[in-house]
Structures are given as C-alpha cells and as structure tokens.
C-alpha positions in Angstrom: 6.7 -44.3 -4.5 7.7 -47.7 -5.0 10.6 -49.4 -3.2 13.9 -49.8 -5.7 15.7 -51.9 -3.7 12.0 -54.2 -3.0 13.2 -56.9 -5.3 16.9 -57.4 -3.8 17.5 -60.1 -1.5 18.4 -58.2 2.1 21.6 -59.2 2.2 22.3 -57.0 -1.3 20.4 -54.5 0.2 22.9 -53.9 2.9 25.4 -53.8 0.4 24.1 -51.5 -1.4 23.0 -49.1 1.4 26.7 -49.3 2.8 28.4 -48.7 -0.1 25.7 -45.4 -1.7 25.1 -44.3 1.7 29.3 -43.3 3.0 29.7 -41.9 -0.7 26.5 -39.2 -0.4 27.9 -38.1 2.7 31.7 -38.3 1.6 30.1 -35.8 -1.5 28.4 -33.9 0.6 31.3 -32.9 3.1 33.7 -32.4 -0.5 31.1 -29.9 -2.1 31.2 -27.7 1.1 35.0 -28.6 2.2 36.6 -28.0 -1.1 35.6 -24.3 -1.9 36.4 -23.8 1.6 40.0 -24.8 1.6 40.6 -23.2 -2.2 39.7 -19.6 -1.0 42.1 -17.3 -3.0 41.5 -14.0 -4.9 40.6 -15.0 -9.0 40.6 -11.8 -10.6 39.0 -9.8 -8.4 37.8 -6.3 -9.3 40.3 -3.6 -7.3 40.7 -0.2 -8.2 43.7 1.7 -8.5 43.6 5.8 -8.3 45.5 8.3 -10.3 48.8 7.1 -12.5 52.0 8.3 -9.9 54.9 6.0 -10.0 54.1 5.3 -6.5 50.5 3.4 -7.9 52.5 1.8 -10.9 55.0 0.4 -8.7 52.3 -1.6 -6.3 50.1 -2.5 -9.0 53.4 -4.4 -10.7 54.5 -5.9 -7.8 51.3 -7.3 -6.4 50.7 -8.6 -10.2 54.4 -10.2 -9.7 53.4 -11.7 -6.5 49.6 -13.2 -6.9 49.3 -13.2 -11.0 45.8 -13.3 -12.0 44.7 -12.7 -7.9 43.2 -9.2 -8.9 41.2 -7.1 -11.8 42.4 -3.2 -11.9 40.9 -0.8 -12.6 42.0 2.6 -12.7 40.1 5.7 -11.8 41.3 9.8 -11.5 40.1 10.8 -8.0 39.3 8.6 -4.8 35.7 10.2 -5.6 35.3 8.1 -8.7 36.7 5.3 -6.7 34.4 5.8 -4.1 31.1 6.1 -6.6 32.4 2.7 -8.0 32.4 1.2 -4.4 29.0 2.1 -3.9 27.9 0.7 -7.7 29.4 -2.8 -6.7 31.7 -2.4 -9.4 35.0 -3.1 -7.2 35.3 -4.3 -3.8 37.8 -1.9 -3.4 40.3 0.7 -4.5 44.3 1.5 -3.0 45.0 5.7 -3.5 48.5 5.5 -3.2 51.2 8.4 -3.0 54.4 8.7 -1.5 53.7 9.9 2.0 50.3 7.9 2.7 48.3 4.2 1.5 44.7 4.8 1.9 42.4 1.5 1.5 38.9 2.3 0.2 37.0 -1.1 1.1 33.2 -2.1 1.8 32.8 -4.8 4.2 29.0 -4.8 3.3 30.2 -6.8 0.1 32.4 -8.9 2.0 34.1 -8.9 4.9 36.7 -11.6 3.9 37.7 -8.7 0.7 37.5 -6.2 3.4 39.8 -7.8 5.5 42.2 -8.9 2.4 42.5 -5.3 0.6 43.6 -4.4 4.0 46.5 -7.1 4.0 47.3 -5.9 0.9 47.5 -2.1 2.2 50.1 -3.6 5.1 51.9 -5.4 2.4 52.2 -2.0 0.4 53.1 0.2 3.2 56.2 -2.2 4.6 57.4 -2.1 1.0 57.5 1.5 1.0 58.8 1.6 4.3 61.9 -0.7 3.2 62.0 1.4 -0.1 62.4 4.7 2.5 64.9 2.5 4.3 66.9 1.8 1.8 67.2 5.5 -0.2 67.4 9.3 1.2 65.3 10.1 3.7 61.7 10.3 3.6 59.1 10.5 6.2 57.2 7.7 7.1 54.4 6.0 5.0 51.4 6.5 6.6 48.3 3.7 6.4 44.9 4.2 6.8 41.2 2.2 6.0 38.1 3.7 5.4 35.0 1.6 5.1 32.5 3.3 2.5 30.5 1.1 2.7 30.3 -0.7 6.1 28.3 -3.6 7.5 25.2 -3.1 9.7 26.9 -2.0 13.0 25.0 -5.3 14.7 26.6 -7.6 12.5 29.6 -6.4 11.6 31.1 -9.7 9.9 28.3 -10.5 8.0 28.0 -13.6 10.0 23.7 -13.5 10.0 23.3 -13.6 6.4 25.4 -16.5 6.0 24.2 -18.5 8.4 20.7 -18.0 7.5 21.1 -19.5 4.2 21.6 -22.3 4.2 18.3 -23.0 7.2 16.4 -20.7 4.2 17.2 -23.1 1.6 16.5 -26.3 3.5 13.1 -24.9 4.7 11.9 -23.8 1.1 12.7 -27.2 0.1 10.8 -28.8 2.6 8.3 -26.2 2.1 7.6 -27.1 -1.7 7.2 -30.7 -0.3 4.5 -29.9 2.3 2.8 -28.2 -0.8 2.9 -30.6 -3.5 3.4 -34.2 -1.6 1.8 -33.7 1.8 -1.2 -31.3 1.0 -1.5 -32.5 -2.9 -3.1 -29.0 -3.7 -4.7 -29.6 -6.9 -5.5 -28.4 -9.6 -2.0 -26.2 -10.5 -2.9 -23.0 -9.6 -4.0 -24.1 -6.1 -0.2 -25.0 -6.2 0.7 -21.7 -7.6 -1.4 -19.6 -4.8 0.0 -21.6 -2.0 3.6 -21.5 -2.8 3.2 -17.3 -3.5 1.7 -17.1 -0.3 3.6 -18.8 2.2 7.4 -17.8 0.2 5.9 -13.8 0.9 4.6 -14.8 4.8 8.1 -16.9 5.3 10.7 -13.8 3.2 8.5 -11.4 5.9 9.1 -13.2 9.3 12.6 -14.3 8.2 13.2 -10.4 7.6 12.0 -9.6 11.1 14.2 -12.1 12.5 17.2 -11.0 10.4 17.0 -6.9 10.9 13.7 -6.4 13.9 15.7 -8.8 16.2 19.1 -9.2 15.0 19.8 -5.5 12.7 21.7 -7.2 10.5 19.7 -6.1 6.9 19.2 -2.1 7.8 17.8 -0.6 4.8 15.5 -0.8 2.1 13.3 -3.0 4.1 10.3 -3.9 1.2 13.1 -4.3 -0.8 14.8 -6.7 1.5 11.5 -8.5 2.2 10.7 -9.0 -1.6 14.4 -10.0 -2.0 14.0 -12.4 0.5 10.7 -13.9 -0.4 11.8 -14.3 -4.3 14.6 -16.4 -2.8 12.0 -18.4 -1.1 9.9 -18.8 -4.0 12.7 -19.7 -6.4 13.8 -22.7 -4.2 10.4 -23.7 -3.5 8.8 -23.4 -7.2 11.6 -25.4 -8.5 11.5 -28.0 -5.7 7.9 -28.5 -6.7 8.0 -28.6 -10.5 10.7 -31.5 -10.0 7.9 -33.2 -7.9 5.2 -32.5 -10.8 7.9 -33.5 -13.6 9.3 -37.1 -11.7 7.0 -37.3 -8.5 9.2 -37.7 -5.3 12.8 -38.1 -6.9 12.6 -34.6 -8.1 12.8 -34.0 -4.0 16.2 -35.4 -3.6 17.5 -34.0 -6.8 16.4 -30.4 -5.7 17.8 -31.3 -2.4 21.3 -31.8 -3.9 21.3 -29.2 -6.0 20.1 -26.3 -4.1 21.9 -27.5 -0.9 25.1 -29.3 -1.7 26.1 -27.2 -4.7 24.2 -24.2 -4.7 24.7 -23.7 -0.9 28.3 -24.8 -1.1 29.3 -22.3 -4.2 27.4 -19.4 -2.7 30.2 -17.5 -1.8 28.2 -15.7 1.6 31.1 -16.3 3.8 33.6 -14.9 1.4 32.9 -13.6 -2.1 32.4 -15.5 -5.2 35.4 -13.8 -6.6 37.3 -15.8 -4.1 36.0 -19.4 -5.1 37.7 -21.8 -7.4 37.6 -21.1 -11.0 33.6 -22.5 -12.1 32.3 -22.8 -8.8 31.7 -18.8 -8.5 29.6 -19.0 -11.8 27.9 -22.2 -10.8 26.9 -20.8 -7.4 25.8 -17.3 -8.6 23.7 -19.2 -11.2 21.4 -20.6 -8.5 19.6 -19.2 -6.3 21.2 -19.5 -2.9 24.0 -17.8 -4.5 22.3 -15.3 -6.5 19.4 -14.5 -3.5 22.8 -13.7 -0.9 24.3 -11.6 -3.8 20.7 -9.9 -4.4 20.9 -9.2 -0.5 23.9 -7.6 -0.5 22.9 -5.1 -3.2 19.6 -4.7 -1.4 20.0 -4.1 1.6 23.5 -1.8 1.3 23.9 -0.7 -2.0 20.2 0.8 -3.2 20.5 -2.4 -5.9 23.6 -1.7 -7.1 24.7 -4.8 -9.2 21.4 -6.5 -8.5 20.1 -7.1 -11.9 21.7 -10.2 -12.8 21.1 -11.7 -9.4 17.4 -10.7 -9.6 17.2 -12.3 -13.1 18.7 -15.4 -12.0 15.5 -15.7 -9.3 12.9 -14.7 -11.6 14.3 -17.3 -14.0 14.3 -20.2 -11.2 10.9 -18.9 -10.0 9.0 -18.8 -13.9 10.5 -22.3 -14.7 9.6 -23.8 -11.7 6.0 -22.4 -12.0 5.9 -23.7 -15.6 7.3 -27.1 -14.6 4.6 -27.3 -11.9 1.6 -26.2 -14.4 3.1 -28.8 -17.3 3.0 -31.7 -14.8 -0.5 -30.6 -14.0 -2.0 -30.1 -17.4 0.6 -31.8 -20.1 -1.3 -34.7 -22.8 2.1 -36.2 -21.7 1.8 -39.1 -18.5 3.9 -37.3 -15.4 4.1 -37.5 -11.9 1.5 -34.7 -11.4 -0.8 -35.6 -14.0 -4.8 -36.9 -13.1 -5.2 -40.5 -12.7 -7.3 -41.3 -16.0 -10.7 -43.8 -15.5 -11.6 -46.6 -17.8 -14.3 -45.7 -19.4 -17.3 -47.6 -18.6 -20.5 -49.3 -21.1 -22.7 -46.5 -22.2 -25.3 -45.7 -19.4 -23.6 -47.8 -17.0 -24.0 -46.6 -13.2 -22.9 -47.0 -9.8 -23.5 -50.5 -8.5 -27.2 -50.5 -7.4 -28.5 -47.3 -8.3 -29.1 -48.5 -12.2 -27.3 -51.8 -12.6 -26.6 -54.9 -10.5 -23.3 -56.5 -11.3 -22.6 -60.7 -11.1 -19.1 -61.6 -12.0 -18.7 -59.6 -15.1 -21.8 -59.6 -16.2 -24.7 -56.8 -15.5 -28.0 -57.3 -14.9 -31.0 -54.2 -15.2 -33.2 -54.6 -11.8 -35.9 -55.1 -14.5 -34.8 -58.6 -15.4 -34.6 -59.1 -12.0 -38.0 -58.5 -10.7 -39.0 -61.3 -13.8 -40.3 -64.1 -12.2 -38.6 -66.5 -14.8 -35.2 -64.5 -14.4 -35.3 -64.6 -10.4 -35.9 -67.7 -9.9 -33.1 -68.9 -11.8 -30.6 -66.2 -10.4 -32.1 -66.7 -6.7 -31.3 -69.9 -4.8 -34.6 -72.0 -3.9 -35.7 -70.7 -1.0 -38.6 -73.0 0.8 -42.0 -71.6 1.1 -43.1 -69.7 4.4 -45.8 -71.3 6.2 -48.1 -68.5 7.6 -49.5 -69.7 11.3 -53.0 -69.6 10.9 -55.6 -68.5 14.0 
C-alpha cells in the first residue's frame, strides 16, 4: 500500500501525524469512556406481580422518581414472572404485598440489573417501612432476593465474559489479516475454508479456556462453542471482505468499527438496556454486542432471546463471505481482484525458447542462424587461427 503522506515535505508530515494521531486516541478513550459514565436504566423490561395497592403504589412512585428508567410489565403469579425470567423477557420482576418485597432477578443476564433491582427492592422496603411508621401498626416489611437465574458459581460477576471480548475481537481481526494480507490465500474459497476453520479451532480453545479452566460458560457447551466460533467468524469474514473490497484500509476501518464502537456499545459489563439512548441498538447490531448477548442466552437461558442476536452474526458472517468472493471474482477492478497481463503478439513465447528479443523488436532464431542476417546483427569478430602440427 502506497505511502499517503510520501509526497509531503517532513516537516508537514509531523504536523499531520501530531495533530491525527492525539485525536484517534482522544476518540478512542470517548467511545469507551462515554457509555461508561452515562450508565442509567432506559426503559428496562421489569415485571410487576398481581394488581394490590401495595404493587400500584411502587410502580407510581418509582415512575415518579426515574421516568422512563423502567418497562412494566405485569404478570398474575410470581410463576409467570419467573417463566418470563427464564425467556429473557425481563431482567426481573418485584412481588410485592404488604408484609413482604420479594425481588425476582437473574444475574446471568446481568449482574449490574441484578444488583440494581435489588436497590430498588431496599428503596421499596424503607418506604414501606416509613409508610408503617407513619400509620397504625403493622409488622415489619420483610425483604428478600432470589436469583432464578444465577451466574456460573466460578464467576459470579460475570467478569470472564467481559473481559474476553474485547482480546476475541482484536484477535479475529488480526486473524482475517493473517488470512487475506499475510498468507494471500487465493482463489476465494481458499479464503472461505481457512477463515471457517480456524474461527471453529479458535471459538473451541477459547471455550476451554472460558468454562474447562475458568467455569465461567456451564451449559450447553456445542452451543456455546458454535456461539463462540460464529462470533469469530463474523468479525473475521467482515475484516477480510473490507480487505478484498479496499485492500488494507478496509483493516483499519474494521478495526474501528468492531473495536471502538462495537466493543464500546456492547453492553457486557452492564446491559444494553443501561447505555445511552442509540448506543444499545448500535452495539447490539454488531457483533461483539450481539455474540455477548447470544452468550448469555446460550449458555444460561437454553436460547432464550437468542434469535435476533444469532441473526445479527449470520448476517455479518454471509456479507463478509460475499464481500470476500466479489473482490475475488467481480468484472469490477478491487483490491482482491487478479493482476490482469498484457496480452502478447500471437505465438509469442518466453524469451529464448521461440523468440529472441532486441530492443523492441523480435527476432525468430531462424533469421538468426542466416548467414546474411548474423553477420549484420553480430559484431565482427576476427577469424580464429587454428595452430597447425
């Protein structure tokens, strides 16, 4: 790839450098700072169980409090609110009465909404508590938290998963470049084999890292494996149909993407729900985002609330295929297309074997071997006396 900055004078070229370098970097730390420091509930899905006064009363002070914080959703029994748990349909449901707050939470889906429905609880059961306080007297409201569905016992913050995301996405990155720069596996499908094969040999040792050493993906494990190696592919195959499409910019732009927006607007160390408004669709739209989600449902929830995720991958993974076979094969000039020849004279040859080329012109060794033709093509060369005995 040629230079850009070949034809500035150096002393632009420092200029330049200084002034693009300090803004990628000042970029980089806003894409992953600013979701960061914005972490709030946006309408996140909460259920509410049965209709008492008691339920009414919490749901319209909390929407008093935090409007537009949380979704409700109401169900009869804390068995329907359990079954949505389980179907990733809330993070969570309050069953509230007048004696007793019970928090139904799954810190498999996140612990940060774990630990935030059980704020919420507190807040719930001091208000009572002041309500009691202030009228006849009641006994004492009673608290209580039950995980349905809880994290792997190993990793109970669901720390693991998000910090083996971002390393994942970085290394399918660089492993579409290794395939399509480095190696230059051609033709397409060459391409095609090689990044199937190494995303399924990389999703299966970065499972056996993740639950055989560290337990922190328990169940479903082909599931998880396939889960993990379609997130390796989706990154990858993309990466490299860039590379076919524009040749080695396509590296950097994939870089930004997947890394700096898609990693940033993920959500794994909180819940998309709890992003700013955009960045949660944004980051469940790529496929860092939509691969952790996909986890989640995977390897807690029997793929519950999986299908969008595992749509999002497929989609990544097809285009990125396609891009890479279009560079390959497209009429079109692109990065990845065969370097075309000039075509020759008719019956023209190698140099030697059926030609011998002066200059520009060509001459057949049969015009050569003519005495006439020889002798003016060949300098003079003075007889050889043969010494006689």
């Amino acid at each position: 790839m040629p230079n850009p900055l070949a034809k500035h004078p150096p002393w632009r070229r420092l200029v330049i450098v200084s002034v693009v370098l300090p803004l990628m970097i000042m970029l980089a730390a806003l894409a992953f700072a600013w979701p960061a420091a914005r972490i709030a509930p946006r309408d996140l899905p909460v259920g509410i169980v049965g209709a008492a006064p008691a339920s009414q009363q919490a749901v319209a002070g909390l929407a008093r409090a935090e409007p537009g914080a949380f979704a409700f959703q109401r169900y009869a029994s804390p068995a329907q609110a359990r079954s949505a748990i389980e179907d990733r349909e809330v993070y969570g449901a309050f069953v509230i009465t007048s004696q007793r707050i019970t928090v139904l939470e799954a810190s498999a889906a996140s612990p940060a909404v774990a630990q935030l429905l059980s704020t919420v609880g507190q807040q719930f059961a001091s208000h009572a508590a002041r309500a009691a306080a202030a009228g006849p007297r009641r006994p004492a409201v009673q608290l209580r938290d039950i995980d349905v569905v809880a994290s792997s016992a190993s990793d109970p913050k669901g720390m693991v998963l998000a910090s083996a995301l971002l390393p994942v996405t970085i290394c399918s990155i660089i492993m579409a470049a290794a395939v399509a720069l480095l190696l230059e596996f051609r033709p397409a499908w060459r391409q095609l084999l090689a990044l199937v094969i190494v995303s399924a040999a990389a999703g299966l040792g970065t499972y056996l890292i993740a639950q055989g050493f560290l337990g922190a993906l328990p169940h479903e494990p082909v599931a998880t494996w396939a889960s993990l190696s379609l997130l390796l592919m989706a990154v990858s195959a993309a990466t490299a149909g860039l590379i076919a499409l524009i040749g080695a910019a396509g590296l950097g732009i994939s870089a930004a993407l997947m890394i700096f927006v898609g990693n940033a607007f993920s959500g794994v160390t909180s819940a998309p729900q709890l992003l700013p408004t955009a960045a949660d669709r944004i980051g469940q739209w790529l496929p860092p985002g939509a691969g952790a989600s996909l986890l989640r449902s995977i390897a807690y929830f029997h793929g519950h609330g999986a299908a969008s995720h595992l749509g999002v991958l497929i989609g990544w993974s097809v285009l990125g295929l396609a891009a890479i076979f279009i560079g390959h094969h497209t009429p079109f000039r692109l990065a990845a297309s065969p370097a075309r020849k000039r075509p020759g004279p008719a019956g023209s040859g190698p140099v030697g074997a059926s030609a011998m080329t002066t200059g520009s012109a060509e001459i057949s060794p049969q015009l050569v071997s003519s005495p006439e033709i020889s002798s003016e093509i060949s300098p003079e060369i003075p007889p050889t006396v043969s010494p006689r005995y």
